[in-house]
C-alpha positions in Angstrom: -11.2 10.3 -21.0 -7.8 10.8 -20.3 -6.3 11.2 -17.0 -5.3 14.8 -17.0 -9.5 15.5 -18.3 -10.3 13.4 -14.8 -8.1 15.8 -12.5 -9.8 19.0 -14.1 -13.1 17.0 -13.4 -12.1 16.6 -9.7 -10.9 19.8 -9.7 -14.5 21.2 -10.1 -16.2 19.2 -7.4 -17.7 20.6 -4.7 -15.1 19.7 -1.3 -17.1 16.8 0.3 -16.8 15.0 -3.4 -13.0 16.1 -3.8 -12.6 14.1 0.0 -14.0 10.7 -1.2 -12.4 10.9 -4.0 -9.0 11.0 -2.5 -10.5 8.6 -0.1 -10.8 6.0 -2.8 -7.6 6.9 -4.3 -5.7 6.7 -0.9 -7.5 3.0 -0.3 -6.8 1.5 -4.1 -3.0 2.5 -3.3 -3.0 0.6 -0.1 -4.4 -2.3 -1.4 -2.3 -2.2 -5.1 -0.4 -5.5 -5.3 3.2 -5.1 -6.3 4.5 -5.9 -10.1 7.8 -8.1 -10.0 9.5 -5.8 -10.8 8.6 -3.2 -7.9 8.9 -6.5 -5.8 12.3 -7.2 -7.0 13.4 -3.0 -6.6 12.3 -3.7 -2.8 14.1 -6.5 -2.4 17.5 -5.7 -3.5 16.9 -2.0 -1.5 16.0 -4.1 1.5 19.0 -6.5 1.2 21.6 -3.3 0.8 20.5 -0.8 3.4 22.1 -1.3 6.3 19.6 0.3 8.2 17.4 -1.8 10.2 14.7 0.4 10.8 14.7 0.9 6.8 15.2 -2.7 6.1 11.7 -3.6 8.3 9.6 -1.0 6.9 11.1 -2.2 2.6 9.6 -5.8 4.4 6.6 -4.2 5.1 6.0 -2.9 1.7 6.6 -5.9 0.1 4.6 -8.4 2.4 1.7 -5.4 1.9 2.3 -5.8 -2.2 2.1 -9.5 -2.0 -1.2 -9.7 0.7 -3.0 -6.7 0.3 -3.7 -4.3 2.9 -1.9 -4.0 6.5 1.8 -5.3 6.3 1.6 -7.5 9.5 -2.3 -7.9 8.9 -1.0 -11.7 8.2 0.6 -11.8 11.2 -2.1 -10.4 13.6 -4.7 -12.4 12.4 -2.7 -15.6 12.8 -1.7 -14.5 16.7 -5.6 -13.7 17.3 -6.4 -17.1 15.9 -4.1 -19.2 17.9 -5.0 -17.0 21.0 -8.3 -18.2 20.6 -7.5 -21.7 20.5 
């Protein structure tokens, strides 16, 4: 089945269907690790900009590519960790 047969497919289903199927496309994007390549694209684009803001949320991307999920998930579990300690 090719791709373009699968959209005409969801394209069919009844609304509540459509929903978790974008549901599951929206979460297997979030959790997509990076190629090197796309990791290397982000990279050099996070190293030129010279805008902060932009520069922190190319960091994000590519600490989400490497670990999966949030982009400070890391980060915030480590903190809850040693506040526990």
């Amino acid at each position: 089945m090719t791709a373009a047969e699968v959209i005409e497919e969801i394209k069919r289903l009844p609304q509540e269907e459509k929903s978790k199927v974008f549901d599951y496309a929206r979460q297997a994007a979030e959790t997509r690790r990076l190629t090197p390549e796309e990791a290397d694209d982000l990279a050099e684009r996070m190293v030129a900009t010279r805008d902060g803001a932009e520069a922190e949320r190319l960091q994000d991307e590519i600490v989400k590519g490497f670990c999966g999920g949030e982009p400070h998930a890391h980060l915030a579990k480590k903190s809850t960790t040693q506040a526990t300690m």
